[in-house]
N, CA and C atoms as a LAMMPS dump frame, in Angstrom:
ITEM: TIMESTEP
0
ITEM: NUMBER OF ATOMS
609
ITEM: BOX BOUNDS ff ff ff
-5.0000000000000000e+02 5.0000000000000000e+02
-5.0000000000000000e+02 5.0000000000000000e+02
-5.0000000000000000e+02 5.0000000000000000e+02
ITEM: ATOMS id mol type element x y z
1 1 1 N 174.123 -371.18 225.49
2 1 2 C 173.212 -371.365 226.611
3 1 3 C 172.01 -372.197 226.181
4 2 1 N 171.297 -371.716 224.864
5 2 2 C 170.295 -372.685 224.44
6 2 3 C 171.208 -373.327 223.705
7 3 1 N 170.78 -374.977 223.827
8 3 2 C 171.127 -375.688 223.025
9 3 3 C 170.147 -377.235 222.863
10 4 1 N 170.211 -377.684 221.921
11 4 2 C 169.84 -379.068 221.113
12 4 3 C 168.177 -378.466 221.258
13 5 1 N 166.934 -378.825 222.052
14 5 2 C 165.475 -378.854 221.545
15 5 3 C 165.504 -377.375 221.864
16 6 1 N 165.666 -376.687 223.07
17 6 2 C 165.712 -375.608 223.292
18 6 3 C 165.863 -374.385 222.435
19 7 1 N 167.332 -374.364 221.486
20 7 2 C 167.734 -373.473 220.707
21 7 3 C 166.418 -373.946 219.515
22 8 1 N 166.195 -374.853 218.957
23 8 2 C 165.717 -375.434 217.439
24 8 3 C 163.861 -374.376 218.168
25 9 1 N 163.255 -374.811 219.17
26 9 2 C 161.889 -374.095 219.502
27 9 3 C 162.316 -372.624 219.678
28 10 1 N 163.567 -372.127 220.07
29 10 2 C 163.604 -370.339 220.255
30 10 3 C 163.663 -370.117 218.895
31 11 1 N 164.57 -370.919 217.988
32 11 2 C 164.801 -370.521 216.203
33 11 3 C 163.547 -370.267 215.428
34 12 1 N 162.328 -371.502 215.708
35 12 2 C 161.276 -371.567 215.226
36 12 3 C 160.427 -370.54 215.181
37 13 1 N 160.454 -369.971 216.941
38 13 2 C 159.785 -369.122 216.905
39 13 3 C 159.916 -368.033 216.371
40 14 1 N 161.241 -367.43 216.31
41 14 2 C 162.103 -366.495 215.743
42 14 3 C 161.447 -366.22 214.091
43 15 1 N 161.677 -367.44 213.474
44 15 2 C 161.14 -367.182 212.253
45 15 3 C 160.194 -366.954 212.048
46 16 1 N 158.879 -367.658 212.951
47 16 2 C 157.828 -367.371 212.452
48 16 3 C 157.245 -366.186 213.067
49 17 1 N 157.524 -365.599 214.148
50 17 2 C 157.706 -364.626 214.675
51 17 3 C 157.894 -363.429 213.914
52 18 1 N 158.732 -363.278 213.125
53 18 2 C 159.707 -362.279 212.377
54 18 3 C 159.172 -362.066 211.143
55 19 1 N 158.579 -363.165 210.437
56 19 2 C 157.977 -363.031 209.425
57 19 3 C 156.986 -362.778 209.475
58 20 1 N 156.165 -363.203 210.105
59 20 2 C 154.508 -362.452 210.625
60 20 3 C 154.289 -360.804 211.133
61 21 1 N 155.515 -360.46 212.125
62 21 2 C 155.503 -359.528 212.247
63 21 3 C 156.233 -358.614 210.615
64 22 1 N 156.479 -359.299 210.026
65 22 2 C 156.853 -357.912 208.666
66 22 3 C 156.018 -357.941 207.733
67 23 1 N 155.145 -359.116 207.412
68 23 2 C 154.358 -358.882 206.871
69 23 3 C 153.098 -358.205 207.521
70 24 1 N 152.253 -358.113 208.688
71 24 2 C 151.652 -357.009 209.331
72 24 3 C 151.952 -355.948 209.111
73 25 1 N 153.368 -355.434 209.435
74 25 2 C 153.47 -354.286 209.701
75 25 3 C 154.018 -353.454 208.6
76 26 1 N 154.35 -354.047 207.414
77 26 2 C 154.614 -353.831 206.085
78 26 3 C 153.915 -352.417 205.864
79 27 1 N 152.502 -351.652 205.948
80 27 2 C 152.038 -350.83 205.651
81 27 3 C 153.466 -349.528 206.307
82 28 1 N 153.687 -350.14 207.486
83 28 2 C 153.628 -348.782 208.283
84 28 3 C 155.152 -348.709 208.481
85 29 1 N 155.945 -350.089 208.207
86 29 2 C 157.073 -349.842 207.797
87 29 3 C 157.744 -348.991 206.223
88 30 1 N 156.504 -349.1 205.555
89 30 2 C 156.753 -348.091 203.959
90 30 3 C 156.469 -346.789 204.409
91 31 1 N 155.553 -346.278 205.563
92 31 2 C 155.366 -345.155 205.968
93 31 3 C 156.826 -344.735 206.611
94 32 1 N 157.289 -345.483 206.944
95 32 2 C 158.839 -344.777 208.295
96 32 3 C 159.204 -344.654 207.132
97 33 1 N 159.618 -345.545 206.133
98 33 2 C 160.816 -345.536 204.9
99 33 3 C 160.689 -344.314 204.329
100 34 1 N 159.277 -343.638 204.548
101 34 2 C 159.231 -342.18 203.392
102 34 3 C 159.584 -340.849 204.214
103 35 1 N 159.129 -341.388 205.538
104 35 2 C 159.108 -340.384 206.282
105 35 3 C 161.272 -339.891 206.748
106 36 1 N 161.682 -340.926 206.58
107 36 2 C 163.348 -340.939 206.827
108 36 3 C 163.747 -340.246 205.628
109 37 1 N 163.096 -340.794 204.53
110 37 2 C 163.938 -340.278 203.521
111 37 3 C 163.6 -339.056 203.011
112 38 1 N 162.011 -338.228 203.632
113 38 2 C 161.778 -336.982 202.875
114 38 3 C 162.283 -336.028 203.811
115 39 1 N 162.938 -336.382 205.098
116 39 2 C 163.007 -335.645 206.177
117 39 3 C 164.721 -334.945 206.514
118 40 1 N 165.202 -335.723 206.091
119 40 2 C 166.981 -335.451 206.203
120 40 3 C 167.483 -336.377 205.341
121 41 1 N 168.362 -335.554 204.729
122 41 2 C 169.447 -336.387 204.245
123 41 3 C 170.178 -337.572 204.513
124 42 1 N 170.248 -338.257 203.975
125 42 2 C 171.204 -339.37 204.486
126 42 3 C 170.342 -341.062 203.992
127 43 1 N 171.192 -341.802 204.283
128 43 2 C 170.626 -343.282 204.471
129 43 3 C 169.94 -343.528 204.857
130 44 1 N 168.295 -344.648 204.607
131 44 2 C 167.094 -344.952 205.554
132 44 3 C 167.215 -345.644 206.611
133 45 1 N 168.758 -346.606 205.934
134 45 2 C 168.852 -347.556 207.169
135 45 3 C 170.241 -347.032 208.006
136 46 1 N 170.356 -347.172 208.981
137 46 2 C 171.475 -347.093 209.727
138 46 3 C 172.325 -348.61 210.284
139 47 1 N 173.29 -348.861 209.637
140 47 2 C 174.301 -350.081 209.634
141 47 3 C 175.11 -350.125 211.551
142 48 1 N 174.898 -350.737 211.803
143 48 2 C 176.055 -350.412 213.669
144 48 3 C 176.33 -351.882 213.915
145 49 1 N 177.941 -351.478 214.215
146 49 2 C 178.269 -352.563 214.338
147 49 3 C 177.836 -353.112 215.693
148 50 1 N 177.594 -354.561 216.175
149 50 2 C 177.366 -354.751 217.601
150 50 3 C 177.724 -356.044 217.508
151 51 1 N 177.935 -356.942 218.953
152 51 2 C 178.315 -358.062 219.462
153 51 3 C 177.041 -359.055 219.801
154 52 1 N 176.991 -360.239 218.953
155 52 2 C 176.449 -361.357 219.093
156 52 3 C 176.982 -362.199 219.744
157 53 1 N 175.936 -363.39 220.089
158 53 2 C 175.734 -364.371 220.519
159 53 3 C 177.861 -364.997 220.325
160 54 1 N 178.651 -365.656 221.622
161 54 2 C 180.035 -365.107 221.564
162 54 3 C 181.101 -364.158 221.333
163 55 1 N 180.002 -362.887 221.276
164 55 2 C 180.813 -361.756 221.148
165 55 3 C 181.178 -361.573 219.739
166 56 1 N 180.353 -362.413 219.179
167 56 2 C 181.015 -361.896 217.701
168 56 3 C 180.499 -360.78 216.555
169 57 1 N 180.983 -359.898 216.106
170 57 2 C 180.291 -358.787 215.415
171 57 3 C 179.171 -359.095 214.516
172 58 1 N 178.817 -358.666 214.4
173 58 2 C 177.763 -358.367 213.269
174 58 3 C 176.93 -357.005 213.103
175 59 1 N 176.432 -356.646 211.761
176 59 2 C 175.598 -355.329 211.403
177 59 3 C 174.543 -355.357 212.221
178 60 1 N 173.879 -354.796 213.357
179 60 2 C 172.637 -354.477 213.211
180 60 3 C 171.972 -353.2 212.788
181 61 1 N 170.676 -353.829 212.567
182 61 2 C 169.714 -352.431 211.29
183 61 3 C 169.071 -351.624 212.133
184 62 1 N 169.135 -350.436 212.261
185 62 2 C 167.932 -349.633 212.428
186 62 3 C 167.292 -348.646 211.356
187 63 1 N 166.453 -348.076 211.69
188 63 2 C 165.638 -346.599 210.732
189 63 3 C 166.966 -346.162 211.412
190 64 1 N 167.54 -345.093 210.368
191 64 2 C 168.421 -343.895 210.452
192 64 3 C 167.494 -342.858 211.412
193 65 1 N 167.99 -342.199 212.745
194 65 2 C 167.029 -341.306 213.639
195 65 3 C 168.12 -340.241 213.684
196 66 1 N 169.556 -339.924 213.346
197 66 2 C 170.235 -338.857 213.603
198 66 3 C 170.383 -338.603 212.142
199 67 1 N 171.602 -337.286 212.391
200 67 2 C 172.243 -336.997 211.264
201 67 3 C 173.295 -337.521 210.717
202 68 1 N 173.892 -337.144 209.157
203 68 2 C 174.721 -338.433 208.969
204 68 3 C 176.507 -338.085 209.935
205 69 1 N 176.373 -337.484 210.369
206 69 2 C 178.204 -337.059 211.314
207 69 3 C 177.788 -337.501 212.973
208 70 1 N 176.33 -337.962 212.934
209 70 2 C 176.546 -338.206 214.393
210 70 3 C 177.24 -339.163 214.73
211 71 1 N 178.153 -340.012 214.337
212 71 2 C 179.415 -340.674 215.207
213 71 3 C 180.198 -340.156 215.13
214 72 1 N 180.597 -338.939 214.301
215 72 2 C 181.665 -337.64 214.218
216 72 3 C 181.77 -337.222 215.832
217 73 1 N 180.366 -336.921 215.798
218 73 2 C 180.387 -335.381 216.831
219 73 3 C 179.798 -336.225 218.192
220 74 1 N 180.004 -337.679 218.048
221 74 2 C 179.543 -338.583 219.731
222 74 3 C 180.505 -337.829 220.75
223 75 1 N 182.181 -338.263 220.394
224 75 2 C 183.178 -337.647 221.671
225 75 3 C 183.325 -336.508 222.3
226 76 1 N 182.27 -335.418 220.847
227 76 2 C 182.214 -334.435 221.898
228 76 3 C 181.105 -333.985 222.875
229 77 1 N 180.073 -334.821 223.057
230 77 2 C 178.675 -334.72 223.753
231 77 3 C 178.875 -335.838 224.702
232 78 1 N 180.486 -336.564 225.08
233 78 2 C 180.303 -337.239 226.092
234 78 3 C 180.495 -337.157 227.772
235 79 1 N 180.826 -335.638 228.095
236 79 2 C 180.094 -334.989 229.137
237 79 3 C 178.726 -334.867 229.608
238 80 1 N 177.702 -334.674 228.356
239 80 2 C 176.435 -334.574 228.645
240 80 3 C 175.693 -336.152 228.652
241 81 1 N 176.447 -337.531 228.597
242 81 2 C 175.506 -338.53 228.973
243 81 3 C 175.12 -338.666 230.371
244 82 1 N 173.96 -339.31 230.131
245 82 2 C 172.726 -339.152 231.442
246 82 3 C 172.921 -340.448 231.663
247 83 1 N 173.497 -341.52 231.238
248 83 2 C 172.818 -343.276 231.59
249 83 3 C 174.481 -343.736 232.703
250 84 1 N 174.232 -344.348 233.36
251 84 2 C 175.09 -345.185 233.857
252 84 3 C 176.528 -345.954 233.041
253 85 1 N 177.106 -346.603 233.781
254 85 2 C 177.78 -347.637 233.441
255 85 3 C 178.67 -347.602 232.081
256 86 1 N 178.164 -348.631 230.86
257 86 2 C 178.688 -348.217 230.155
258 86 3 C 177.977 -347.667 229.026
259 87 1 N 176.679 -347.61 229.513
260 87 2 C 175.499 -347.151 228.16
261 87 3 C 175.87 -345.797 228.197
262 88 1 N 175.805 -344.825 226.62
263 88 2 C 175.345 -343.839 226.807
264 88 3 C 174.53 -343.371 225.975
265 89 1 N 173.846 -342.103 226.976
266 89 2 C 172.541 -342.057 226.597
267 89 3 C 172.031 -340.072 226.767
268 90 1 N 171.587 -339.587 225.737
269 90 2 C 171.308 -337.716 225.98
270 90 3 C 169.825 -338.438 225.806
271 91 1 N 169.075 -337.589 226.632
272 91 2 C 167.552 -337.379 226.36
273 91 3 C 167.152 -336.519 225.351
274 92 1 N 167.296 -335.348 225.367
275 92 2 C 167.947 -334.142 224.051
276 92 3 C 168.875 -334.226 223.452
277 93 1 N 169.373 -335.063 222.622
278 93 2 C 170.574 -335.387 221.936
279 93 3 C 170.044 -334.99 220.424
280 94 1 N 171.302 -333.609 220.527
281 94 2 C 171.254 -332.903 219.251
282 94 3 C 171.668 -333.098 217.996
283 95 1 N 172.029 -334.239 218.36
284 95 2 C 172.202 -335.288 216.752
285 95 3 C 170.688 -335.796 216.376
286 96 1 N 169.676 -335.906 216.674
287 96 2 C 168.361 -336.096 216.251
288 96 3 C 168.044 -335.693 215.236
289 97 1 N 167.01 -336.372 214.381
290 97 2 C 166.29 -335.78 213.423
291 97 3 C 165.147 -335.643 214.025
292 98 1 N 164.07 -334.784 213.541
293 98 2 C 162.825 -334.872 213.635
294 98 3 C 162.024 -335.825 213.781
295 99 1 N 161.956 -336.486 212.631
296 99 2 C 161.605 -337.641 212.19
297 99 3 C 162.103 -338.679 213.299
298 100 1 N 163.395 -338.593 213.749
299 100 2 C 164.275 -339.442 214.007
300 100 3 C 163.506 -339.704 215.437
301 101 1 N 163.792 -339.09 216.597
302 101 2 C 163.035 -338.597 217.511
303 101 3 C 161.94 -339.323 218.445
304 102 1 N 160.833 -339.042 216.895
305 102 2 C 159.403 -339.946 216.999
306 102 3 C 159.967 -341.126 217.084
307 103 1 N 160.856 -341.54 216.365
308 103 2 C 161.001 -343.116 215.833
309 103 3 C 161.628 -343.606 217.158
310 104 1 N 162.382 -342.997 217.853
311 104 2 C 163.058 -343.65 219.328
312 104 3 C 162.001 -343.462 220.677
313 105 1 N 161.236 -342.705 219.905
314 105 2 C 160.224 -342.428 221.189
315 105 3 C 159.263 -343.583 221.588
316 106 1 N 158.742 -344.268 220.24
317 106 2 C 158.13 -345.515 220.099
318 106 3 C 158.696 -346.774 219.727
319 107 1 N 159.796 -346.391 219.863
320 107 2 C 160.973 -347.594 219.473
321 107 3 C 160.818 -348.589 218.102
322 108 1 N 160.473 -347.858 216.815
323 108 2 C 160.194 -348.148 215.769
324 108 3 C 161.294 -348.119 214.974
325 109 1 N 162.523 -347.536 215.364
326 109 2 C 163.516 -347.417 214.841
327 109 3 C 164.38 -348.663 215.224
328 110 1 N 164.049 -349.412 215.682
329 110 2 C 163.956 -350.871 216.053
330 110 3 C 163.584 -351.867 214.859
331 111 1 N 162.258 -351.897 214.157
332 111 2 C 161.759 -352.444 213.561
333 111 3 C 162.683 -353.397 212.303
334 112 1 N 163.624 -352.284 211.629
335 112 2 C 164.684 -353.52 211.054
336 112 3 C 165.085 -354.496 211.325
337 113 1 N 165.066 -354.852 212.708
338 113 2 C 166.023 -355.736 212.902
339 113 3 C 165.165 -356.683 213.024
340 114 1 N 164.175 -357.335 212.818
341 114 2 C 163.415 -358.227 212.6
342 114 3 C 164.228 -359.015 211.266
343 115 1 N 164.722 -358.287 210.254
344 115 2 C 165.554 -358.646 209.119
345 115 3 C 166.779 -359.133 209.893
346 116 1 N 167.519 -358.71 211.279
347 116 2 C 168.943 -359.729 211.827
348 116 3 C 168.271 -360.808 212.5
349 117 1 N 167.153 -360.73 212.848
350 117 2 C 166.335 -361.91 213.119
351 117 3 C 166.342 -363.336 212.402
352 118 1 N 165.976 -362.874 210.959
353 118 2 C 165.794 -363.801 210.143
354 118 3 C 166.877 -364.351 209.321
355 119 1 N 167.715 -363.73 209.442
356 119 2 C 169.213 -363.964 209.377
357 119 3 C 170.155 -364.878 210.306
358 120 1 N 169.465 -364.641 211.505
359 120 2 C 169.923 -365.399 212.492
360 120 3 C 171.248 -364.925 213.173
361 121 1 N 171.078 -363.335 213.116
362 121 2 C 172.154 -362.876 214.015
363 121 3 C 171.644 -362.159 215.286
364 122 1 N 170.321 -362.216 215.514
365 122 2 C 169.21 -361.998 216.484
366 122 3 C 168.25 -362.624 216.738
367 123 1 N 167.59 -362.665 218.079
368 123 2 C 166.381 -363.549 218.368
369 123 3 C 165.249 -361.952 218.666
370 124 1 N 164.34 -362.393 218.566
371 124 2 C 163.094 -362.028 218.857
372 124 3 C 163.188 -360.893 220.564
373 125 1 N 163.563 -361.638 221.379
374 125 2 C 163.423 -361.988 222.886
375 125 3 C 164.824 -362.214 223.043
376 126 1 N 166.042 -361.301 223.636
377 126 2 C 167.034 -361.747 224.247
378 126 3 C 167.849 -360.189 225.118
379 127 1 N 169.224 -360.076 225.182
380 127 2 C 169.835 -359.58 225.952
381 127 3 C 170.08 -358.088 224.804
382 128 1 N 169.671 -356.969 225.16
383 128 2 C 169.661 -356.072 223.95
384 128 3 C 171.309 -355.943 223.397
385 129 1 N 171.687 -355.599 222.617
386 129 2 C 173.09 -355.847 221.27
387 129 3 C 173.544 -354.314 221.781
388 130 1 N 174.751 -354.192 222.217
389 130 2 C 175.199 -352.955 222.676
390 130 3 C 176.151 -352.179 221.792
391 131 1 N 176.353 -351.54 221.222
392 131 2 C 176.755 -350.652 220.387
393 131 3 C 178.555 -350.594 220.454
394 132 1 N 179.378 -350.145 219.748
395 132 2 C 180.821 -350.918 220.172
396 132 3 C 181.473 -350.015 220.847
397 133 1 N 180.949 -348.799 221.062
398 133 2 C 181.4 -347.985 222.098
399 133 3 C 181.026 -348.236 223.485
400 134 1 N 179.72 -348.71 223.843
401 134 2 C 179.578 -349.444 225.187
402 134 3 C 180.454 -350.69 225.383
403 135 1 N 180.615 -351.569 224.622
404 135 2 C 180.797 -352.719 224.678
405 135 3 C 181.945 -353.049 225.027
406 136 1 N 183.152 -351.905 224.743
407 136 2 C 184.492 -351.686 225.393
408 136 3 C 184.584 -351.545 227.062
409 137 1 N 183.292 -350.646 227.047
410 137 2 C 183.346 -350.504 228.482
411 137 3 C 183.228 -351.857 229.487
412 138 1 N 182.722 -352.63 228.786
413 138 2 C 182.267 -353.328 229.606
414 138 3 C 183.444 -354.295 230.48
415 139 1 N 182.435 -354.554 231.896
416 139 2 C 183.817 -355.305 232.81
417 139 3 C 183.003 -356.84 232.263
418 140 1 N 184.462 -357.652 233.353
419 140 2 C 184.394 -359.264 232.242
420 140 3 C 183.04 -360.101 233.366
421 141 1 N 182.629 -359.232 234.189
422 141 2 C 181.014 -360.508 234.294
423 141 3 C 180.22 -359.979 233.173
424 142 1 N 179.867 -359.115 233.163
425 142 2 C 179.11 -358.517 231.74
426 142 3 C 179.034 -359.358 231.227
427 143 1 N 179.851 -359.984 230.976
428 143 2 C 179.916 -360.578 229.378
429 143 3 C 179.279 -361.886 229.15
430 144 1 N 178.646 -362.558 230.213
431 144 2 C 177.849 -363.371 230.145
432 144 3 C 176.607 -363.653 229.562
433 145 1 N 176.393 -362.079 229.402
434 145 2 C 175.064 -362.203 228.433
435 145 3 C 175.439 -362.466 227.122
436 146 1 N 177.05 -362.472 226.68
437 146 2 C 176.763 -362.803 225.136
438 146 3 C 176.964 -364.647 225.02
439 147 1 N 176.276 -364.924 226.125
440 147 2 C 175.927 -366.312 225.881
441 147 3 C 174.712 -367.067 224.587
442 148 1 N 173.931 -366.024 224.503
443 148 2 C 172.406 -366.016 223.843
444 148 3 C 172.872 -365.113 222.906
445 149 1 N 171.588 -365.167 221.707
446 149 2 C 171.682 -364.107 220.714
447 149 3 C 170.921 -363.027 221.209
448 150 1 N 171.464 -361.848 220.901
449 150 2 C 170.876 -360.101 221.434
450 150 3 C 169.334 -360.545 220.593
451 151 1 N 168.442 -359.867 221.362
452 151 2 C 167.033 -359.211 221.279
453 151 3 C 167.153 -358.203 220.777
454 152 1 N 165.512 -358.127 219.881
455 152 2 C 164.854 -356.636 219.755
456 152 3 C 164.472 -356.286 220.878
457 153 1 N 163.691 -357.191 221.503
458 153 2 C 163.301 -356.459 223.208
459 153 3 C 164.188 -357.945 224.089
460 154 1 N 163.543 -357.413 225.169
461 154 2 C 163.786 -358.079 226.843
462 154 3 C 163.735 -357.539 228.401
463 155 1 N 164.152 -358.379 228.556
464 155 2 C 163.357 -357.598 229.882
465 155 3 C 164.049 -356.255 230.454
466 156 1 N 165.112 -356.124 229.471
467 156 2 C 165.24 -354.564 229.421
468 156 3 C 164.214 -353.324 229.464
469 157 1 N 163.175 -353.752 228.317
470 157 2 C 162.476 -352.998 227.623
471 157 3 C 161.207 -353.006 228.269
472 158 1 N 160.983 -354.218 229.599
473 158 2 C 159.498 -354.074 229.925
474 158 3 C 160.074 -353.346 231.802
475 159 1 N 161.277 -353.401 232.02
476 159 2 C 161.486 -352.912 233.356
477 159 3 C 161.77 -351.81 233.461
478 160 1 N 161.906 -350.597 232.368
479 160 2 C 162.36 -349.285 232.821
480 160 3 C 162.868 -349.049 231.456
481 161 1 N 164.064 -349.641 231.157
482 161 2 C 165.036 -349.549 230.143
483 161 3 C 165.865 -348.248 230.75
484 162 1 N 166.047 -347.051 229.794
485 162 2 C 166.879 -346.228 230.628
486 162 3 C 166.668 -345.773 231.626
487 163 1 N 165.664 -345.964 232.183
488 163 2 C 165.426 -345.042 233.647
489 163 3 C 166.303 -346.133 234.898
490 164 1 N 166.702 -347.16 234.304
491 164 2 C 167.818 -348.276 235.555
492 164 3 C 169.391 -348.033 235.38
493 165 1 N 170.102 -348.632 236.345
494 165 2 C 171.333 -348.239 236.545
495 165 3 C 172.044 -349.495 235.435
496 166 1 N 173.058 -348.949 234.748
497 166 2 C 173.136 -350.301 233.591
498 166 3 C 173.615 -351.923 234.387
499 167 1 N 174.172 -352.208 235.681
500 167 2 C 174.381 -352.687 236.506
501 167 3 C 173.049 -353.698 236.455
502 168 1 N 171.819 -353.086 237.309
503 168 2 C 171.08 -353.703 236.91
504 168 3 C 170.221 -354.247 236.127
505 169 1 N 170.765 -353.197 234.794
506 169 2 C 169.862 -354.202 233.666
507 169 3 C 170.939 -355.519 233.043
508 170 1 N 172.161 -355.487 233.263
509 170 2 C 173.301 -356.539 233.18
510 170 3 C 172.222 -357.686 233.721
511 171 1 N 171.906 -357.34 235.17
512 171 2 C 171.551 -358.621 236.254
513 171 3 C 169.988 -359.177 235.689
514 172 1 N 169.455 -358.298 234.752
515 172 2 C 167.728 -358.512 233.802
516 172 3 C 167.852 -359.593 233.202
517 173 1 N 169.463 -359.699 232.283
518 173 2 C 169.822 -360.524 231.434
519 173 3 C 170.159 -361.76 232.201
520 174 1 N 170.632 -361.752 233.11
521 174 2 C 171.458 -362.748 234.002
522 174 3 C 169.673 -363.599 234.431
523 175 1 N 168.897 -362.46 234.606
524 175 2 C 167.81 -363.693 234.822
525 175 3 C 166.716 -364.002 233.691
526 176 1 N 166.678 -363.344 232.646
527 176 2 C 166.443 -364.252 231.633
528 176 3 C 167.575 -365.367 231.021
529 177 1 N 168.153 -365.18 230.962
530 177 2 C 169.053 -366.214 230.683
531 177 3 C 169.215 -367.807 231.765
532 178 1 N 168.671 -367.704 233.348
533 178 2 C 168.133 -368.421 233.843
534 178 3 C 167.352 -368.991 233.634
535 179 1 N 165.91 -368.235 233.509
536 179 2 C 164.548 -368.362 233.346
537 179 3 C 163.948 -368.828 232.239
538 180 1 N 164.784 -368.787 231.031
539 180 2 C 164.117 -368.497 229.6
540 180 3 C 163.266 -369.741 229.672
541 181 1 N 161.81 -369.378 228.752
542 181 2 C 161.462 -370.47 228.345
543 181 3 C 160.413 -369.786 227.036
544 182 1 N 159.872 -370.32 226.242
545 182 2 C 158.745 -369.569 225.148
546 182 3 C 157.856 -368.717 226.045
547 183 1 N 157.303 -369.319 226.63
548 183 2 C 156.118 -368.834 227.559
549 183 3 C 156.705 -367.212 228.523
550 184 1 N 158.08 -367.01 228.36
551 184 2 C 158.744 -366.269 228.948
552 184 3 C 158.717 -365.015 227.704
553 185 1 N 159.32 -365.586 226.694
554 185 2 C 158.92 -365.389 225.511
555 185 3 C 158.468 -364.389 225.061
556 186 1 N 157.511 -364.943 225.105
557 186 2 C 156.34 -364.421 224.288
558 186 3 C 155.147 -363.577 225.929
559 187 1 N 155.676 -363.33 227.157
560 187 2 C 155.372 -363.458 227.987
561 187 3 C 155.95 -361.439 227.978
562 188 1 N 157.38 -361.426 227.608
563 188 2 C 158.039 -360.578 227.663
564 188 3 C 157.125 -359.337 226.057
565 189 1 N 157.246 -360.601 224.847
566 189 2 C 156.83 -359.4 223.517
567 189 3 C 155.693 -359.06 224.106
568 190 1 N 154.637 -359.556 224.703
569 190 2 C 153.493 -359.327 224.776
570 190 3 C 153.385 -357.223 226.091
571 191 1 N 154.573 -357.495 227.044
572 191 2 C 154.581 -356.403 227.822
573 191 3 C 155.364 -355.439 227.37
574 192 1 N 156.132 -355.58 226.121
575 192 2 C 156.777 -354.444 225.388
576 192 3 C 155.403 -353.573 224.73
577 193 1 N 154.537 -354.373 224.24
578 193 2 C 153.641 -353.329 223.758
579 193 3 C 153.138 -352.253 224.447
580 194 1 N 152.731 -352.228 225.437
581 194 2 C 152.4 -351.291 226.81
582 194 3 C 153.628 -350.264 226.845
583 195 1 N 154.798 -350.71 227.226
584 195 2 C 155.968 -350.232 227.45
585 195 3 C 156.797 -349.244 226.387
586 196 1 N 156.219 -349.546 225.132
587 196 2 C 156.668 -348.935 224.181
588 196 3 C 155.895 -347.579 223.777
589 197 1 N 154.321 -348.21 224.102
590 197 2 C 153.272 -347.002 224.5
591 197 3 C 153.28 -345.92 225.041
592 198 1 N 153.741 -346.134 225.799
593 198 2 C 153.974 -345.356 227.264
594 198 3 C 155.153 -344.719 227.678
595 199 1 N 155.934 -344.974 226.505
596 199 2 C 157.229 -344.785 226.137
597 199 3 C 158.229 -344.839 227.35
598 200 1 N 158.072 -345.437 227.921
599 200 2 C 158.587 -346.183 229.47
600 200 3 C 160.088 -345.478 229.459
601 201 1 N 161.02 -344.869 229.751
602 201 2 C 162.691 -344.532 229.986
603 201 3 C 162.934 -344.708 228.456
604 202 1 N 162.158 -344.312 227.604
605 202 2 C 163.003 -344.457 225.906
606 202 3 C 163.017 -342.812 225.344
607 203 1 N 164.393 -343.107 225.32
608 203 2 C 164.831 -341.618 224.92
609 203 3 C 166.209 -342.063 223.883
């Protein structure tokens, strides 16, 4: 979808974007790292596979927020999802850590992926990377959003996020992917901060 000046100014920003933000936040990313690892067992980072830019796989990173069998014990808590479509989603989901919890509450468990950023298997600003159990679900207009590379945020994240029907956050993507421009951008990181505050439908 982006391509020739378009893609080279979203890349730019991406980097410099990505790197500014880790070096800032460097203090408080060594704070999550201690807080994961003195809190439960297991790995700091959590590895998931998801679908890029043509549908093609790749790792994305988060802070580890469950325990280590929670993809064990997903099929059997899939009566109790609350989200639409093909997301799913527990508000009380007893695979949580403590620790873990906080970190989805402020969406800090996010923060890795600034590292698929700089890698270039993520942008800054795009269509959020759906997990490979949603991603089956999905019907074939869906799939238009894997035109672009998946976001840390978008306008997922400043319109509700889970509190919408997944239907219409499909159609969020459909109009950033119209609309995009930097100014959109950076238009969008700037209203995640509020949103993340306020902890807007993040559960």
């Amino acid at each position: 979808m982006f391509e020739g000046v378009d893609f080279a100014l979203k890349r730019a920003f991406d980097l410099v974007g990505a790197t500014l933000l880790l070096l800032t936040l460097s203090p408080l990313l060594l704070v999550i790292v201690l807080a994961v690892r003195l809190s439960s067992r297991g790995p700091i980072l959590f590895s998931s596979t998801r679908r890029g830019i043509g549908q093609r796989p790749f790792e994305c990173l988060k802070f580890r927020t469950m325990h280590t069998d929670a993809e064990q014990r997903q099929a059997d808590l899939e009566e109790l999802n609350e989200a639409s479509g093909a997301l799913f989603k527990i508000r009380d989901d007893p695979r949580m850590t403590r620790v873990g919890r906080a970190l989805r509450r402020y969406s800090l468990d996010e923060l890795p992926q600034l590292v698929n950023v700089l890698r270039g298997e993520m942008s800054l600003v795009g269509p959020r990377p759906l997990p490979e159990r949603d991603y089956e679900m999905l019907e074939d207009w869906h799939r238009k959003r894997y035109l672009v590379l998946p976001g840390i945020t978008g306008l997922w994240q400043v319109s509700g996020r889970s509190e919408l029907d997944f239907d219409d956050l499909v159609h969020l993507d459909f109009i950033y992917l119209e609309r995009w421009s930097l100014a959109l951008d950076l238009t969008i990181i700037l209203k995640t901060i509020p949103a993340v505050l306020m902890q807007r439908g993040a559960y």
